[in-house]
Structure formats: structure tokens, C-alpha cells
N, C-alpha and C positions, 0 to 999 in steps of 0.2 A: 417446674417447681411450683409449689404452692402460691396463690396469690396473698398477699397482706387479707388482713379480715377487712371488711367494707367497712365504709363510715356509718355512725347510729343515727345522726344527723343526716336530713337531707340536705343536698345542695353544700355541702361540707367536705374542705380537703381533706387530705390526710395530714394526720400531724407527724413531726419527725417518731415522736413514739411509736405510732402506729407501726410504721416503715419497722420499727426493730423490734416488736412483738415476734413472741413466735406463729408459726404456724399454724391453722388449725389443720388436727389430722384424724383419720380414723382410726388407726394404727396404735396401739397401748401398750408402753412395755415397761419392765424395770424403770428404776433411775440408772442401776449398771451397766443395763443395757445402752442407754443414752450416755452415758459417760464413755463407756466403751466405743460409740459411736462418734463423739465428739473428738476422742483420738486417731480415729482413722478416718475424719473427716476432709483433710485436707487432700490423702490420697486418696481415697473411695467416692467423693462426692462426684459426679458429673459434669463434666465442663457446661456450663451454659454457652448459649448461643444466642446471640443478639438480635432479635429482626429491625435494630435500630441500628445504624453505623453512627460512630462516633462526627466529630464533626472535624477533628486533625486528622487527615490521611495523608500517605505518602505519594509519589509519584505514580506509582501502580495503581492505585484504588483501594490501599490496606491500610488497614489503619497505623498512623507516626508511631512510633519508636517512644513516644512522650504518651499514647494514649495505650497503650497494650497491659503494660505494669497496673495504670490504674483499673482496667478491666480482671484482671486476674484477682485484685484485690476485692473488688467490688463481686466478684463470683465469690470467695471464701467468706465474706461478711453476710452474707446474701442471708434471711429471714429462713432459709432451709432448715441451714446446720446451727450447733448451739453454740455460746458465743467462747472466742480462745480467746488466753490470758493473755494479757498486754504483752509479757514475755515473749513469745510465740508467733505474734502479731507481723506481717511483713513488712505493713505497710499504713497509717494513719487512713481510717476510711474518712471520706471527704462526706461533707454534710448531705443526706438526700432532697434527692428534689421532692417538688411536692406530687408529680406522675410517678407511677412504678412505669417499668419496662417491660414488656411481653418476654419472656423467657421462653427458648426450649431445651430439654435436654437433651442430651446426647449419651451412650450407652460409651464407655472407655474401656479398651480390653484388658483384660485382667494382668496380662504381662504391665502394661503400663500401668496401673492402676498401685501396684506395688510399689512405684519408685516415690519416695518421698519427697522430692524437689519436683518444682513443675519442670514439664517437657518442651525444653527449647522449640521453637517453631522451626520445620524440616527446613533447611537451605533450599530455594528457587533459582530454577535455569535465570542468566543475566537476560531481564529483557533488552529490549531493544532499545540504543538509549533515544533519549526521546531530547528534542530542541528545548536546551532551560528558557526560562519563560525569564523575562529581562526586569530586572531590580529594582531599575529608574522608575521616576512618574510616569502616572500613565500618559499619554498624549491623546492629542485630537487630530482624526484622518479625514482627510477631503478627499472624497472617492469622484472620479472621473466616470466618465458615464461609460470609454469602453471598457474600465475595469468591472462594473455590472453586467454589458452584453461577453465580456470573458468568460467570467466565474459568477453562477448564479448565487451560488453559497458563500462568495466572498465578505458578505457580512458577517460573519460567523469565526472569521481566520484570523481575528486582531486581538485575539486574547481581552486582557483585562483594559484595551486603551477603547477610548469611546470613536465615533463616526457621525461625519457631520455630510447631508444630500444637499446642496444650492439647490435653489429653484430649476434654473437651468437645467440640471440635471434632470430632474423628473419629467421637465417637459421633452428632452430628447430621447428618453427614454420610452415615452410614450409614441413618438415618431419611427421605434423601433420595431414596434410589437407585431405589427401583421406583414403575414408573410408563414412559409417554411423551411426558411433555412436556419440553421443552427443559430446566427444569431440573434433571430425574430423569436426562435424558440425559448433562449438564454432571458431576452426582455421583458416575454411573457410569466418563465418563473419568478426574477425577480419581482416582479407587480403583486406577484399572488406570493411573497413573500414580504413584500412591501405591506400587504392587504391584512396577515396573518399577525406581523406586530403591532397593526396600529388597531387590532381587533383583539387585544388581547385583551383580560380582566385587568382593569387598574391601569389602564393607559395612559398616561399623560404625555403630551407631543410637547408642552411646554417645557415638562422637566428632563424629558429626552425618554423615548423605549427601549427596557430595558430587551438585548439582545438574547436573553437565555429563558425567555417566554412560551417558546414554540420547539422546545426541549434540547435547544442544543447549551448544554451547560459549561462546554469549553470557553466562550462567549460571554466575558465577564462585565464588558462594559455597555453603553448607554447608544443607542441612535436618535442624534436630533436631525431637523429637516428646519431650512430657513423658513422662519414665517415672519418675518416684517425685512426691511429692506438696509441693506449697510449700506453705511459711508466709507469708501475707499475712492483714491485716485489713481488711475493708471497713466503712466506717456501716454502723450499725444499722437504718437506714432502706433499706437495697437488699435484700431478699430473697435466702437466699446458695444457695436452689436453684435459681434462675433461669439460665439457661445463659449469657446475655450478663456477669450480675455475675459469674460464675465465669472469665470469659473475662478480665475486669477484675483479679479479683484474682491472673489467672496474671500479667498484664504487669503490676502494682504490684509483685511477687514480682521477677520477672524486673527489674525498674527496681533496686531493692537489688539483689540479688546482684551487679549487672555496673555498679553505682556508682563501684566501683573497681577496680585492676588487681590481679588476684590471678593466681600461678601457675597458667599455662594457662589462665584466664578474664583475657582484657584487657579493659580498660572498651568499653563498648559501648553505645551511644544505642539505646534499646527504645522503640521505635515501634507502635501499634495501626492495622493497615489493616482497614478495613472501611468497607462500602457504605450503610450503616444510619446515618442523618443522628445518632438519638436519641441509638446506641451512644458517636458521636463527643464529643457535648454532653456526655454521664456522663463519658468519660473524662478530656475534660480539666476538668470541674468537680473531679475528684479529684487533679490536677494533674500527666493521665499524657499522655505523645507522643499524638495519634492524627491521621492522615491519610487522605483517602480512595485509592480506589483509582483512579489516573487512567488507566492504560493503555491501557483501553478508548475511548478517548476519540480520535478523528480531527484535531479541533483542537478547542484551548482558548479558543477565542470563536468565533460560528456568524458574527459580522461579518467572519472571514478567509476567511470561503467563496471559493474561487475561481467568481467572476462569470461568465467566457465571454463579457466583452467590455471594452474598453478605450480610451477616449478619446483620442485624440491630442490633444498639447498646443497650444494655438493659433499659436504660431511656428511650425506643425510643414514647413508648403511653404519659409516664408522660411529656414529654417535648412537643411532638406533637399534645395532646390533642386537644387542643385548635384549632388548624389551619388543623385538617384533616376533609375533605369533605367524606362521605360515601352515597355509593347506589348503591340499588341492581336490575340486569337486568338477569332473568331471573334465573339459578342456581348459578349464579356467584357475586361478590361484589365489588364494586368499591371502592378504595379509592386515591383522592387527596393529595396528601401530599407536603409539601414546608417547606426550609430552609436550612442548608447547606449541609445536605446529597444530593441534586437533583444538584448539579455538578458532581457528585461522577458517576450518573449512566447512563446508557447507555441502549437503546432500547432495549425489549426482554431480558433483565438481570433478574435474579429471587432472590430474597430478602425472607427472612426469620427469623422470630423470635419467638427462643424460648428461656424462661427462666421458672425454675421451681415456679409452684402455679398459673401460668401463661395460658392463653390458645394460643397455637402457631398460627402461621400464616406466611402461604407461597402462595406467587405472584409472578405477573410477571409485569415489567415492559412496559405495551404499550404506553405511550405516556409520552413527555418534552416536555412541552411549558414555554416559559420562564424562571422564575424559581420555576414552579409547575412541578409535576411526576402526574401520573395515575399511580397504579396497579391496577392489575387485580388477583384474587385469582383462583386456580389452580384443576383442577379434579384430584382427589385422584383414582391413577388407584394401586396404594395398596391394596386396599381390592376387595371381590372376585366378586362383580355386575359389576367392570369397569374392568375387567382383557381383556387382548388384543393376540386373541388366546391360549387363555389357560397360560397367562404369569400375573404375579403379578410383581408390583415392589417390590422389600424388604429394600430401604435407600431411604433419601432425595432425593439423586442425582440421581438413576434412576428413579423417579417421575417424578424430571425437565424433564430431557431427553426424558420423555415420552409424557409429553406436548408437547415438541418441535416435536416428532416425527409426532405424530397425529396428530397436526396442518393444516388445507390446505392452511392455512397463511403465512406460513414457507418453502418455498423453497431450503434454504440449511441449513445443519446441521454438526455440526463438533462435535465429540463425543471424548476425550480424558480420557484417564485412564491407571491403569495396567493394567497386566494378572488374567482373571477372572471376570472385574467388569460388564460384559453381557453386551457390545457393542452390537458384532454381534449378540446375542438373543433378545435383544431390536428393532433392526433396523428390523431384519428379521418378528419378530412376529408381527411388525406394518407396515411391506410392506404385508404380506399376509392377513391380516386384511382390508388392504385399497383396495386390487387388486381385492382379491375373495370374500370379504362381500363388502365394499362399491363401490365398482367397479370406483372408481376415480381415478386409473392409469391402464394401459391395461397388464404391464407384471414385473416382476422384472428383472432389468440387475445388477449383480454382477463382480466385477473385481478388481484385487489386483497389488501390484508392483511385479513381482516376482524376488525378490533377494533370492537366499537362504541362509542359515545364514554357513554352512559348504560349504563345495568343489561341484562344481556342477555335477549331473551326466551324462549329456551329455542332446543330442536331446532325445525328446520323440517322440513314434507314434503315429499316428491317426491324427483325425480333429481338430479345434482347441478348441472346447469344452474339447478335448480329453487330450490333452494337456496341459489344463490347472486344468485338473480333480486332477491330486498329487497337485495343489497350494492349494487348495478349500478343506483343508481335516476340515476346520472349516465351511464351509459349510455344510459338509455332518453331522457333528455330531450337529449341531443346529439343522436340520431339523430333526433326528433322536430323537430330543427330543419333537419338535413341532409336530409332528406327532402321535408320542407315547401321548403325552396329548389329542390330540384333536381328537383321536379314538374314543374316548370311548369305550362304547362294540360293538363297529361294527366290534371286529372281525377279522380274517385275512385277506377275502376278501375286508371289510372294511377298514382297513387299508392299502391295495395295492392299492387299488382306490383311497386312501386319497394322499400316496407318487405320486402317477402316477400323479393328478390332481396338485399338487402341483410345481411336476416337469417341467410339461408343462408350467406355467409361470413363470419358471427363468430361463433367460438365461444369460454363465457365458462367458464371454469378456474379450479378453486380450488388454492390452494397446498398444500392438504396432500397431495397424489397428484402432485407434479412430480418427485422422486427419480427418477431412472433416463430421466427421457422423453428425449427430444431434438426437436427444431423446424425440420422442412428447410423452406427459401421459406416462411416464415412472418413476419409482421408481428404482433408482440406487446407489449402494452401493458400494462406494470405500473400500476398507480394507487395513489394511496395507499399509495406506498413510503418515506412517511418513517416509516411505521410497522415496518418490516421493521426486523430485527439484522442485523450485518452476515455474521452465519453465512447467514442466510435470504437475503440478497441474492448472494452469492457463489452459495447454490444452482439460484435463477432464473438466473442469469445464463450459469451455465455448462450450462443446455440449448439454447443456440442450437445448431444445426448449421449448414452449408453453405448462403447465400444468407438464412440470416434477417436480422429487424434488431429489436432491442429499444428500447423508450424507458418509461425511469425517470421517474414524476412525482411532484409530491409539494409538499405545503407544511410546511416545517419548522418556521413557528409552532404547526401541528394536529396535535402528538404525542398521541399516546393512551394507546401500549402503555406499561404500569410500567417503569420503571427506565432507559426509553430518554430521550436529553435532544438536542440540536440537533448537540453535538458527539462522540454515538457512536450518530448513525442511521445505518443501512445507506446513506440515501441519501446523505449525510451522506458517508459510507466510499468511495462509487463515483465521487461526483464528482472529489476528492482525488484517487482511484490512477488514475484513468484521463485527468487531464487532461495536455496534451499529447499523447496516442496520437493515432497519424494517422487511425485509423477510429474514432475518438469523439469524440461535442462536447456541451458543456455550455451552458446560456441562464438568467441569472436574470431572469425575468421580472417587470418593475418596475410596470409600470403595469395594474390593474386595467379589465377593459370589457364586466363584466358590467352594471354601471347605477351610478346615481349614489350609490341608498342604499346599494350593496355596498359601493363605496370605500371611503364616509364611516365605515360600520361598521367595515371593517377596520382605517381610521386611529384612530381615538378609544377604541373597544373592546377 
């Protein structure tokens, strides 16, 4: 739309007049014709478009529900069109400011353009609800120094409450820094994060920095760092050069000071975050805040795990009779289905029902529209025509799983279970199936975390296959079984040319040299990924290239690595963000069939 005419004055606002002058235009017509136009102005004018956002937005990034009305109104009053009668009028325009706003038009299709009431805003898919941000005052957080070598970003995760560094802190921080391992790595960003707000424009370390400096705008409150020295007393029984008691008597310190509201310090709840079980127990034996550090954390009970399968409820034909669509394409059957189950599910989820006298039925989930689902029903690689080198399924859950394997649809795969429930004989007997019968990936790469679960025994020798030959001893005995079946009678000879040839396309990969690789037509097999962070999984993850397919396994009771727990394993992390994506699927694998003693142990033990 037209701009206001410029001021005649230099250096001169606009006045509210100006604002509501008409336009200048090129364009010369009747006064009919403008009057004519001034009636079809409310439907024919052009939605404007803001390249300013309001400053009330909702949870989404849209603007409140309180600020949209006055925009619509502020588009019809706009200096374009000419002015309607107070009658007619929606809505009182609010006084202008003294800046105009950059407008652009937009072209409204003619169907719409006709309707004389404005057009409601289309209804949006439910996002995803997001954690409300908490009412009370803000508070002050005392950060432990492993909650920094944790999460380098953790300054960033405390919403609108502020962050307070003890001295201590920085200096152990700095005792962190060299070195290559993760948490040397972790000390080093925070420093250069540390670096970044105290280097910002308009700094002041006195009045605290602010955290939403260095663009992260979730980040509402303030970072101070102790610069002069408090007065607190600890028991005599703490030892007061101990770094963690000193950490202690900064927040007892900090707890008085900000007890009460004093000019420019308002009261303030001093809370101690740290990762350090012992730290916690001391501090509030001395009767101080402390919390731990949850962000890291994917979900708060590993029982919310999304499963990757879901029961239908026993009513589910009698009640759905009526509104289910069916048809069949080729081996397969389709079924429509709608009503309150199709909020419930998610892309690639697998649904099944049985009930006895009944005849079962197991699918999968391809497509939500709306509020209709698609399944699709499943090849039974159970019995012995679909078997996948010599492999059968024997439970539901290996079935799923083996859709999902087989799939060329399906790009990544996360396979959870216990010990026994044929992960890696599942993965494996459907990479050698796809590599050397269908030839749709060119080799298998295998690679694991290697944590050991007792005392390490030192360096190994050899290359790095070599090396990682004692990890992979579940390697050797899958293949020792896959081999053994798919002999047949060929024999001894026969069977060395089977292992040889078998051997030749897998190659086994350690995690510390995957930086930078990339994986074309590759079928690659994490193991023992509930041992991976979710840094470390993010890294495997994002070397696939064009036509690979990865699958994540892992049993989440078998943590090993320090500090990691069920609900901030890497695998833990992929199952979560990737459910629902059309080219991933997830199986929790329920029933154990490696033998009878394995079960037993894993139930009781």
C-alpha cells in the first residue's frame, strides 16, 4: 500500500494527521467511482502483511488472540481506503504511533474476496504441547560446575529465572578444559560461551548478563558471577577448602541476602542445581534449596517410552463397523478407519487385534489425514515361505520388527527390548538378505558403544577391525548361526565359502573415526546404543547418505556409561524425536527367545 506523504519539515515526525491523510496516487477517477469503491472496500481491499510482529504472541509464535482483532482493524482503517462511517466501524482505531509500518500486499482470491465478513483463520494441526513455563517468581539458580561439564547449553534452559557462577566454579571449570574427551570438550564450549556473553554490547557483569544476548531468546533471565566475597558460616565438620562446601556456603550466603526485598535486590528463592547425588543430600541437611538438573532428561519415567505398537480395543469391529473403509492392493488390505482412536496414533505405529473366536488382525499405520487413519496389514515372515535367511519370527513383536526391517521405506529403525529378544539376529538376517539376495545396499557396517561393563583391560592390538573384534563377540555368534542354517548340505567347503563371502560384506566400525564420514547404500547397525549420549547419537545418525538405512538397538535396563539413566539415553532421545516420521519406526520388543534360563533371569534378576 501506499506510504503516508513524507514530512515538509526536516527532521520532523509525523503528525497523527499526516497518518490519516489520504494517499497520494496516480490513479484519477469519478468521486462514484471512489464511493463505489469505498463500499467494496472492506471485501476487495488486500490483506496486509506485517513485516513487524506484534509484541503479544501465543505459545506458537502467532500472534494472542488479544492482538489479531486489533490488526484487522488497523488493516481497514489503513490511509489506502477512504474513511467508513462510525456505523459500519468494527472496531475504535487506537491512536497511531509516530512510525508507519512497512506493509505488504497480498492478492485475495476472488471466491474469498466476495464474502463480507472477514475469514476466520483455517484451524491448525494440535501442536505438540509444550512444558507451561511456571507463574511463581523468578528464582536465583546456583549451577554446579558438573551441571556445566553435562550440558553446555544449560544456561539457556531456566526460562525466565536468573543464574548465579561462585568463583569456585570457574576456577574448576577451567581445570576441565584440556583434554579430548566429552567432558573437556563440554568445558571448553561453555568458556567460549562464558566468553560470548560477557562480550556482548552493553555488558555489565555488575547488574548480571543478560542470557538472550547470543540469540537464544527462550533465555529470559540474567547471569551473575560472584565478584567480591560473602559472608557465610558452614559446620565445622565440612572442610571449608573443599570446592563443593564452598559452593555450599556461596548459596547459604546467597539464601540471606535475597531473604528479603531490599532496594534493587527483590526476594528471590536460591536454589542449588547440581548433578552430584552427595552435593544434594549436604545441601539440604543444611536446610538449603537443591534440585537436580532435569533437562537432560527425554522423559521422566522410561515406562512413557513410546512402544511402536498398540492394541485395539475389543469393541473395536462392533463399534467401527459402520465407518471402516476396506481394499485390497495386491497381497495387502487396506483399511480406513476414523474416530477417537486416530488421535492416539502415529505414522508407522502397528495396531493389532486380538480377541478369542475372533480372527486377528495386525497393521501398520501409513497414513493420518485429518481425522481418518490408513492401515495397512503386515507379511507374516512367521511362517516358513517368508522366512529371511533362514530366520522365522516366533512373537508378534518380532513380525513388527521385521516389517520394519525389510521395508525400503523405512530408513531408520530403533529396536528395544531385553536380553535374548533377537535384535541383532533380526537386523543381521535382514541386512544379509537385502545386501547379497536383493542387492539394495552394497555392504553391511556394524558398530557398537564400547563401554565395558567390569574394569577395562587395557589397549588392544592390531587394526582397528582388530580391536574392536573382543566388542563384536555378538557378532560372531549370530553369524555362526546364520551360517549354520543357510548351509545346508554344502558341506564344509560349502560352508567356508558361505562365512568368507559373508564376511566380506561386513565391515565393523568404531565410533571414534565417524566425524565427517557419510554411508551411501549402506545397511548399518548400531548395537548397544543405550549406551551412546544423545550428542553421540545425533552424530552416528547423521552419516547416513542417499539410500542407507540405520537401526538403533539397545536394551535400556543395560546402562553402563556414568551418568547416563533410561531417561537421557541417546536411545532413549531417537525413539522420542523420531516417532511418527514417515521413514522411521520403532518395536519394543516384549517377549525374550533366547531359552528358557535367559527369560527366567531376566524376570527375577
Amino acid at each position: 500500500m501506499p506510504l503516508p506523504p513524507a514530512p515538509t519539515k526536516r527532521a520532523a515526525l509525523l503528525s497523527p494527521d499526516a497518518l490519516d491523510a489520504p494517499a497520494r496516487s496516480s490513479h484519477r477517477g469519478s468521486r462514484r467511482a471512489t464511493d463505489q469503491r469505498a463500499d467494496e472496500a472492506p471485501a476487495r481491499t488486500p490483506q496486509p502483511l506485517e513485516l513487524f510482529d506484534s509484541i503479544g504472541t501465543d505459545g506458537a509464535g502467532g500472534a494472542s488472540a488479544a492482538t489479531r482483532p486489533a490488526r484487522r482493524t488497523k488493516a481497514k482503517a489503513s490511509p489506502a481506503a477512504p474513511a467508513v462511517s462510525p456505523a459500519t466501524s468494527p472496531a475504535p482505531v487506537s491512536a497511531p504511533q509516530p512510525q508507519a509500518l512497512i506493509q505488504v500486499e497480498t492478492k485475495v482470491p476472488t471466491a474469498l474476496a466476495a464474502a463480507p465478513t472477514p475469514v476466520a483463520p483455517a484451524p491448525q494441526a494440535p501442536a505438540r504441547p509444550k512444558r507451561s513455563k511456571s507463574t511463581g517468581p523468578a528464582k536465583l539458580f546456583v549451577l554446579d560446575t558438573n551441571v556445566l561439564l553435562h550440558d553446555p547449553m544449560c544456561l539457556f534452559r531456566f526460562e525466565e529465572h536468573d543464574i548465579f557462577l561462585p568463583m569456585i566454579v570457574l576456577e574448576e571449570l577451567d581445570g576441565h578444559k584440556k583434554g579430548t574427551t566429552e567432558v573437556a570438550r563440554n568445558g571448553r564450549q561453555t568458556s567460549r560461551t562464558l566468553d560470548a556473553l560477557a562480550g556482548a554490547q552493553d555488558a555489565d557483569i555488575d547488574k548480571g548478563l543478560k542470557l538472550d544476548t547470543t540469540g537464544h531468546r527462550e533465555a529470559g533471565g540474567r547471569l551473575f558471577f560472584q565478584t567480591a566475597p560473602l559472608d557465610y558460616s558452614l559446620p565445622v565438620s565440612l572442610p571449608q577448602g573443599k570446592a563443593d562446601n564452598q559452593i555450599l556456603g556461596v548459596v547459604q550466603a546467597l539464601r540471606d541476602e535475597y531473604a528479603t526485598d531490599k532496594p534493587g535486590k527483590p526476594k528471590q528463592e536460591v536454589v542449588l542445581v547440581s548433578k552430584d547425588i552427595n552435593m544434594r543430600v549436604k545441601a539440604r541437611a543444611l536446610g538449603l534449596a537443591a534440585d537436580d538438573y532435569q533437562n537432560d532428561k527425554t522423559l521422566e519415567d522410561g515406562d512413557l517410552l513410546y512402544a511402536g505398537s498398540l492394541a485395539l480395543p475389543p469393541d473395536f469391529w462392533t463399534r467401527q463397523s459402520k465407518t471402516v473403509e476396506s481394499w485390497q492392493s495386491g497381497s495387502n488390505t487396506f483399511y480406513r478407519i476414523s474416530g477417537p482412536l486416530v488421535p492416539n496414533l502415529y505414522i508407522n505405529q502397528f495396531v493389532f487385534f486380538e480377541a478369542p473366536g475372533e480372527p486377528s488382525m495386525y497393521a501398520r499405520v501409513t497414513e493420518i489425514r485429518d481425522k481418518t487413519a490408513v492401515l495397512k496389514t503386515l507379511k507374516d515372515y512367521s511362517s516358513g515361505k517368508n522366512a529371511v535367511w533362514g530366520v522365522n519370527t516366533r512373537n508378534r513383536e518380532q513380525n513388527f520388527a521385521m516389517n520394519l526391517l525389510m521395508d525400503p521405506e523405512i530408513d531408520f529403525v530403533t529396536l528395544t527390548g531385553t536380553a535374548g529378544t533377537g535384535k541383532t539376529l533380526m537386523a543381521l538376517a535382514s541386512g544379509l538378505t537385502q545386501v547379497l539376495d536383493d542387492r539394495r545396499y552394497t555392504e553391511i557396517i556394524m558398530t557398537r558403544a564400547t563401554v565395558s561393563v567390569g574394569e577395562d583391560i587395557g589397549f588392544l592390538p592390531g587394526t582397528e577391525e582388530e580391536k574392536m573384534g573382543p566388542w563384536m563377540g555378538a557378532l560372531d555368534d549370530n553369524l555362526e548361526f546364520l551360517a549354520k542354517g543357510d548351509g545346508g548340505g554344502a558341506g564344509e567347503w560349502g560352508r567356508a565359502a558361505t562365512n568368507e563371502l559373508i564376511r566380506s560384506r561386513i565391515k565393523v566400525k568404531s565410533m571414534n573415526f565417524m566425524r565427517g564420514r557419510t554411508f551411501l547404500n549402506k545397511y548399518v547397525i548400531i548395537d548397544e546404543a543405550q549406551n551412546l549420549t544423545p550428542k553421540q547419537m545425533k552424530t552416528l545418525i547423521t552419516r547416513a547418505g542417499p539410500g542407507t538405512k540405520i537401526i538403533c538397538m539397545g536394551n535400556l535396563a543395560q546402562i553402563d556409561t556414568p551418568y547416563l539413566t533410561e531417561g537421557s539415553s541417546g536411545l532413549t532421545f531417537a525413539v522420542d524425536k523420531f516417532k511418527g516420521w514417515p521413514h522411521g519406526g520403532h518395536i519394543t520388543l516384549a517377549r525374550g527367545e533366547r531359552s528358557r534360563l535367559a527369560d527366567f533371569a531376566s524376570d527375577v534378576l
